[in-house]
C-alpha angles and dihedrals in degrees: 000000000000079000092060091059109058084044094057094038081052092051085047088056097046099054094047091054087051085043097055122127093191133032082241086067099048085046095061097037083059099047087055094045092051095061090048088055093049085042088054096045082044093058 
């Protein structure tokens, strides 16, 4: 289960950064997805 939930908060993420209207707004969805990524490889 404590893997289900970075997956889903990383989903989250993706889909904001294809979502983004501005290149402000796929900057910071990447920058989130980015630390859940590190988080994950951390775990």
């Amino acid at each position: 289960m404590l893997v289900l939930a970075p997956i889903s908060i990383g989903g989250q993420a993706i889909i904001r950064f294809y979502n983004a209207a501005t290149d402000e707004e796929k900057l910071t969805a990447a920058a989130s997805l980015s630390e859940i990524l590190r988080q994950i490889d951390e775990g």
